[in-house]
C-alpha positions as CSV (number, residue, x, y, z in Angstrom):
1,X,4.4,1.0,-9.7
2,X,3.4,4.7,-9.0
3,X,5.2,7.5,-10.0
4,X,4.7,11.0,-8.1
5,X,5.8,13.5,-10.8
6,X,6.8,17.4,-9.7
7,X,8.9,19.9,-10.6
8,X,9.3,23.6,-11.1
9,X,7.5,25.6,-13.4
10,X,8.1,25.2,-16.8
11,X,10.9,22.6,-15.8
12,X,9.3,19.8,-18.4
13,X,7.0,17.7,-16.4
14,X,4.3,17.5,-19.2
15,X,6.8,16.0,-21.8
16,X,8.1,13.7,-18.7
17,X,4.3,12.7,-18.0
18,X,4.2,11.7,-22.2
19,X,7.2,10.1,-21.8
20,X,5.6,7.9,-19.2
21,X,2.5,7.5,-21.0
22,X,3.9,6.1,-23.5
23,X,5.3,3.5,-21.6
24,X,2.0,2.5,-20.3
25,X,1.4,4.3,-17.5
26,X,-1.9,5.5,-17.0
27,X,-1.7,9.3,-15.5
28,X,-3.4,11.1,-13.2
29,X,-2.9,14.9,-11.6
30,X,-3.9,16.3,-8.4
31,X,-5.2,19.2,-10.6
32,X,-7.6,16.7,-11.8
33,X,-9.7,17.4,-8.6
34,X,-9.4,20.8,-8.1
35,X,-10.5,20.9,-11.7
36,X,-13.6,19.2,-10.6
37,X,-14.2,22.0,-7.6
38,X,-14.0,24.2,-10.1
39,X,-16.0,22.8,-12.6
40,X,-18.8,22.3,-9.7
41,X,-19.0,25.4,-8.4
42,X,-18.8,27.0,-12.3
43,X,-15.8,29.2,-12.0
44,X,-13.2,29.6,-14.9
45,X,-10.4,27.1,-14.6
46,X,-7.1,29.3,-14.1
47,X,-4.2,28.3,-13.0
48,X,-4.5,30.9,-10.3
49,X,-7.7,29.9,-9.1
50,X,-6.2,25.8,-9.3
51,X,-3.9,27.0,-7.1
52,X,-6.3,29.4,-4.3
53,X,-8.7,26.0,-4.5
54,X,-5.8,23.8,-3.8
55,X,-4.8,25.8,-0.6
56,X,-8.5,26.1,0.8
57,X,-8.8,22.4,0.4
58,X,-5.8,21.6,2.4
59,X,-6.6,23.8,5.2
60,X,-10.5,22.8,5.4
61,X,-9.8,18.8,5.0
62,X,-5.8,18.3,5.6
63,X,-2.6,19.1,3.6
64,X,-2.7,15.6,2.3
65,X,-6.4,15.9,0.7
66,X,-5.8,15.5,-2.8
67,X,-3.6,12.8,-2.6
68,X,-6.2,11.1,-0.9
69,X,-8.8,12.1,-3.3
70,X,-6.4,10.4,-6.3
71,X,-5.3,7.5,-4.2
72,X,-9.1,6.6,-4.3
73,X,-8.9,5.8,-8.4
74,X,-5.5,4.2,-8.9
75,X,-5.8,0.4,-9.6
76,X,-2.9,-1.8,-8.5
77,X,-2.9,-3.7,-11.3
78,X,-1.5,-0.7,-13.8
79,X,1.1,1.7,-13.3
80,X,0.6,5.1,-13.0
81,X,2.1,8.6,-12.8
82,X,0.5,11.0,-10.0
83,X,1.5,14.6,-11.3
84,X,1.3,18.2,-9.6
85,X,2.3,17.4,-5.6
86,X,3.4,20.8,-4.6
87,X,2.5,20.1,-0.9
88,X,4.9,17.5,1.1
89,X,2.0,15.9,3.2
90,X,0.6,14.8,-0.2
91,X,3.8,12.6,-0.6
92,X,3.4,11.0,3.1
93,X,-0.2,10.0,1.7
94,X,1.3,8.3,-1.3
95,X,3.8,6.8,0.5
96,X,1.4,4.3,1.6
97,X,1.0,2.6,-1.4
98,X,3.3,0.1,-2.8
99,X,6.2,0.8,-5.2
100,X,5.7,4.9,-4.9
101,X,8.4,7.0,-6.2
102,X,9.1,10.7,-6.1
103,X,9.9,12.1,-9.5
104,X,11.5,15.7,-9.4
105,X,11.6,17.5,-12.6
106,X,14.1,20.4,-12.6
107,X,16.1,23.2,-15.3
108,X,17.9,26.0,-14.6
109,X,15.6,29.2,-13.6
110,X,17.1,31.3,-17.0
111,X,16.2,28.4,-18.9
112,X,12.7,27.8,-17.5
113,X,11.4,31.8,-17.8
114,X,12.7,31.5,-22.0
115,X,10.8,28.6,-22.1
116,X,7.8,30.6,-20.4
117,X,8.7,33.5,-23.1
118,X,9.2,31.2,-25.7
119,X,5.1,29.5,-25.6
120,X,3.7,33.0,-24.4
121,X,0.5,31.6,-22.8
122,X,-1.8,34.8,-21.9
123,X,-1.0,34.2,-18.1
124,X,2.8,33.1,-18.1
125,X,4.8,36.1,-16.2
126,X,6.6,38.3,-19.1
127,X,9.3,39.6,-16.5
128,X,12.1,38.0,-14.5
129,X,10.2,39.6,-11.2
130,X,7.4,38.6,-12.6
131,X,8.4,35.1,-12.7
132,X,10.7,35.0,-9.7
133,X,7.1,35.8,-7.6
134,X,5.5,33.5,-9.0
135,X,7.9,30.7,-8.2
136,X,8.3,32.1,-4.5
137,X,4.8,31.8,-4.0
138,X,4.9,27.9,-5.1
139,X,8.2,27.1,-3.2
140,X,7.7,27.9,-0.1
141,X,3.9,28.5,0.7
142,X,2.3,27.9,4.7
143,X,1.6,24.4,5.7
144,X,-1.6,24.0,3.7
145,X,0.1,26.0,0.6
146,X,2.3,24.9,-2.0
147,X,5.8,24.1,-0.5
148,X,7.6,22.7,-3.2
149,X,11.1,23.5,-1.6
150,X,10.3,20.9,0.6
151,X,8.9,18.3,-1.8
152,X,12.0,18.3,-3.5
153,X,13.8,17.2,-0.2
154,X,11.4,14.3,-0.1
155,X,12.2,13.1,-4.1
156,X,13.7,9.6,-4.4
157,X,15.0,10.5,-8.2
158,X,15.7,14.0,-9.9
159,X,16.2,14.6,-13.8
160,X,17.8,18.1,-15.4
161,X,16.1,19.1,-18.2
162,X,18.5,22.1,-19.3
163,X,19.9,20.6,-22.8
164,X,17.9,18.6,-25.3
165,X,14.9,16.4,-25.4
166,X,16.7,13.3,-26.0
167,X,18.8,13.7,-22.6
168,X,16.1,13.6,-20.7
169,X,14.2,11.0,-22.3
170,X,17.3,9.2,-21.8
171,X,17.3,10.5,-17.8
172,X,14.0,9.1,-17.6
173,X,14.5,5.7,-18.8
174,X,17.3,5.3,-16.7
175,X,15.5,6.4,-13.7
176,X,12.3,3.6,-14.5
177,X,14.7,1.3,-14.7
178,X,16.4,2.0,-11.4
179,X,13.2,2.0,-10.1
180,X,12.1,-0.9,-11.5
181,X,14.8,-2.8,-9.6
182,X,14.4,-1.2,-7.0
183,X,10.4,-2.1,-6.3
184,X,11.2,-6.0,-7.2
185,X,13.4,-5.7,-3.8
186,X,9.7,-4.5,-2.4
187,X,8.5,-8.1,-3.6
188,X,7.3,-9.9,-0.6
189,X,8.7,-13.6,0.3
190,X,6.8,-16.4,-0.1
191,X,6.3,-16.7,3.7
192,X,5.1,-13.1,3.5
193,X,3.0,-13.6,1.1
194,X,1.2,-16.7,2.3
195,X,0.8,-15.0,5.7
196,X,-0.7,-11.7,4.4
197,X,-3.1,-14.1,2.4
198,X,-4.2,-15.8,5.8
199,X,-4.4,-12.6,7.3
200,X,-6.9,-11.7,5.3
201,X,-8.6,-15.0,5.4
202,X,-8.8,-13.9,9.3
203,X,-11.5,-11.4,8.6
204,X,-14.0,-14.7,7.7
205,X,-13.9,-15.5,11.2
206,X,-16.8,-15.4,14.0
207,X,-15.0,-16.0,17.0
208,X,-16.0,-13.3,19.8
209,X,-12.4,-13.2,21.6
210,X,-10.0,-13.3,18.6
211,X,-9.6,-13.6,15.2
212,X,-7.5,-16.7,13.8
213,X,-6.3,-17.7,10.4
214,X,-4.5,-20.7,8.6
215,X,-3.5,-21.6,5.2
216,X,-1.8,-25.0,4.1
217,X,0.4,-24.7,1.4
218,X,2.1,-27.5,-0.7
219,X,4.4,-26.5,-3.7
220,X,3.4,-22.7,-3.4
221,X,0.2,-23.4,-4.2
222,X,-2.6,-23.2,-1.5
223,X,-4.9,-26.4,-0.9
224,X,-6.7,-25.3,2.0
225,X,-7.7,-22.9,4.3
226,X,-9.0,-22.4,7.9
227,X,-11.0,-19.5,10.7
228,X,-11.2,-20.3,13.6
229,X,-15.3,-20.1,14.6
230,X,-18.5,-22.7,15.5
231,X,-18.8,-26.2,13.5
232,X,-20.5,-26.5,10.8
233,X,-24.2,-26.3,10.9
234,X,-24.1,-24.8,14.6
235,X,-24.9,-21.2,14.8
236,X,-21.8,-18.6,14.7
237,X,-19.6,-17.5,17.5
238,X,-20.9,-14.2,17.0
239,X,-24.5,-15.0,17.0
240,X,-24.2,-16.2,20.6
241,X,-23.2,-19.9,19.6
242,X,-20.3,-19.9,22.0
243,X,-21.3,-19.0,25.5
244,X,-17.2,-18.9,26.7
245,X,-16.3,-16.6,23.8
246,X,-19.4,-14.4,24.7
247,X,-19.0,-14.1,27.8
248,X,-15.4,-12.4,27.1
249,X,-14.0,-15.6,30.1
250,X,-10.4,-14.5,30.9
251,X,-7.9,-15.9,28.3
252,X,-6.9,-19.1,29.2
253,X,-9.6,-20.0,31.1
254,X,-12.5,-22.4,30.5
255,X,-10.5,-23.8,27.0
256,X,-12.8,-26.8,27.7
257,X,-16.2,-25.1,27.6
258,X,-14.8,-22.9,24.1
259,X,-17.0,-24.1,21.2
260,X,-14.9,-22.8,18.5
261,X,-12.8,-24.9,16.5
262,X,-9.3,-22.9,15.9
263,X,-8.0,-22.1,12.3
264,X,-5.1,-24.5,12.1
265,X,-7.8,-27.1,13.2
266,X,-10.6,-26.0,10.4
267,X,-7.8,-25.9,7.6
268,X,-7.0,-29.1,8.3
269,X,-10.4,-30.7,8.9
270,X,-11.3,-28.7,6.0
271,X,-8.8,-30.7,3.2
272,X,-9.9,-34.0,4.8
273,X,-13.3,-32.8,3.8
274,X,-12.4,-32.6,0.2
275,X,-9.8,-35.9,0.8
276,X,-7.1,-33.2,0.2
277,X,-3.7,-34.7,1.6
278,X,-1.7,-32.1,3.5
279,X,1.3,-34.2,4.0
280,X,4.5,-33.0,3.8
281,X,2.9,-29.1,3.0
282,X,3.5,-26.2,5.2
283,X,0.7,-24.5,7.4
284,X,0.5,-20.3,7.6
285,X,-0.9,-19.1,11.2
286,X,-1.8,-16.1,12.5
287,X,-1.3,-17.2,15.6
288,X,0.9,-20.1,16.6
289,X,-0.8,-23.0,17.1
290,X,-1.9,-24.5,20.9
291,X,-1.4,-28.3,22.0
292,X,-4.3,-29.8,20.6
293,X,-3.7,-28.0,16.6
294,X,0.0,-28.9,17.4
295,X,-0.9,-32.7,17.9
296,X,-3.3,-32.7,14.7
297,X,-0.3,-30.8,12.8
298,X,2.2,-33.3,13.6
299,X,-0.3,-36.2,13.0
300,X,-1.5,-35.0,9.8
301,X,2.4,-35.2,8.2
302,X,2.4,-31.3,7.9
303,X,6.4,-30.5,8.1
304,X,7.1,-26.6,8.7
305,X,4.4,-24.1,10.7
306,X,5.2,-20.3,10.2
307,X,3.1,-17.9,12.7
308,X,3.3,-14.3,13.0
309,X,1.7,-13.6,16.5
310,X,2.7,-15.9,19.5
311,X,0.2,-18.1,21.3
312,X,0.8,-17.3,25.5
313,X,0.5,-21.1,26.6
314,X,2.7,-23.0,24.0
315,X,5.9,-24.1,25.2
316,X,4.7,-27.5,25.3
317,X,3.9,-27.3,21.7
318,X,6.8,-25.9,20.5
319,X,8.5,-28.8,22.6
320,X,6.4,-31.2,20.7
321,X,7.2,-29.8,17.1
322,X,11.1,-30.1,18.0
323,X,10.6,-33.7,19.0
324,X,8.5,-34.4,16.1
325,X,10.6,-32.6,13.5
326,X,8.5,-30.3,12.6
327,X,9.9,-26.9,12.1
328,X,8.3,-24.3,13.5
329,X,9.2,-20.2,12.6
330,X,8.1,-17.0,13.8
331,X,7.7,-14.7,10.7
């Protein structure tokens, strides 16, 4: 889980961002890269010049930059907390990962400037204009500025932190937990799951034309998998071993003449290589299978085929799994 902290000046973020921390959350801030500009081209580190760097980043390389530059060191397998978006084409990066959430961190504006009065940091603002400019100039910036008016709009959880410390720990942990259950809703299926995995085992393939996957499964665990590509031993698809598939022959066409054994076919060849039975499992596709992996399918005792993509020519084959009793799903 990822959590993108922001929130207006002085509204608590950093004692949020402990909070987390402490949880196990590993943290990160945008500011760590702009820190890193700074650093390189040996300026001072102010929050002023954080925040001149910022905007001539986003308008030189996209408003969405330093999310980018972050996104690049998270590690799926530990949570982390993503702190300082102030621009909302940062969130649309992060919304590509996986269990991200918007954290905005807010307290009334007379609250926020005694706070700011209270720690008297040499370049806080000391008067209410002051400090009313200075969170006009973060709110609502130019496209590549800070607009944090409209990452607010874009949070998926908001905390207050106007009373004690203790309320908004306890804000806190009630929002993890929410989302907590809400990113176990974001758990793929099984089916998913299976099928992302022979999507990827896709990418092993040599075929010229297309690019064909399977995975045999038996008691959620996998016992084989399958590309579609040349035999063993012959030279690969995409080395020139298969003249039809090189020769880019209209789909199809010339099925006879195609070299390449299909996925379905090579998982299944492949466990009675290793005298791994694959009765009674279920086989993962890319594609759905033709007429000849349909007949080795059937034959070999497998009981339920899940495809994502269909195959043009394979009413016959889908006729042949209904007689068989073989059930067949598109995921």
């Amino acid at each position: 889980m990822v959590i993108g902290l922001t929130g207006r000046y002085a509204a608590g973020k950093g004692e949020v961002a402990q909070q987390l921390k402490a949880k196990g959350f590993i943290y990160h801030s945008l500011s760590d890269a702009l820190r890193e500009e700074l650093t390189r081209r040996g300026e001072e580190i102010t929050r002023e010049r954080l925040t001149q760097v910022g905007n001539e980043l986003r308008q030189n390389e996209g408003s969405g930059v330093l999310a980018r530059l972050i996104m690049s060191r998270l590690d799926p397998a530990h949570n982390a907390i993503v702190d300082s978006i102030r621009n909302p084409m940062e969130v649309e990066a992060l919304r590509s990962l996986d269990e991200f959430f918007l954290l905005f961190v807010d307290a009334p504006a007379e609250v926020r400037f005694e706070r700011l009065k209270a720690r008297a940091r040499e370049r806080d603002p000391v008067t209410w204009e002051e400090f009313q400019r200075m969170e006009g100039a973060e709110v609502s910036g130019a496209s590549h500025q800070q607009q944090l008016a409209k990452v607010e709009e874009l949070a998926d959880f908001h905390v207050t932190n106007g009373t004690t410390l203790e309320d908004l720990h306890q804000q806190v942990d009630d929002v993890v937990c929410e989302m907590q259950a809400r990113a176990s809703t974001q758990r793929p299926s099984w089916d998913a799951y299976f099928m992302d995995i022979a999507t990827v085992v896709s990418r092993r393939s040599n075929c010229m034309k297309r690019k064909v996957a399977a995975v045999i499964v038996k008691d959620k665990r996998i016992i084989s998998t399958g590309y579609n590509g040349t035999p063993r031993g012959v030279r690969n698809c995409n080395e020139g071993g298969c003249p039809r598939c090189n020769s880019f022959t209209q789909s199809g066409s010339g099925l006879t003449e195609c070299l390449c054994s299909h996925g379905e076919e090579n998982a299944i060849v492949q466990a009675a290589y290793h005298g791994i039975a694959v009765k009674d499992s279920t086989l993962y596709s890319t594609f759905s299978p033709c007429l000849l992996c349909t007949k080795m399918i059937i034959n070999s005792g497998i009981k339920r085929v899940v495809y994502k993509a269909e195959y043009p020519l394979n009413e016959v084959a889908f006729d042949l799994f209904r007689q068989a009793g073989v059930q067949c799903e598109k995921l």
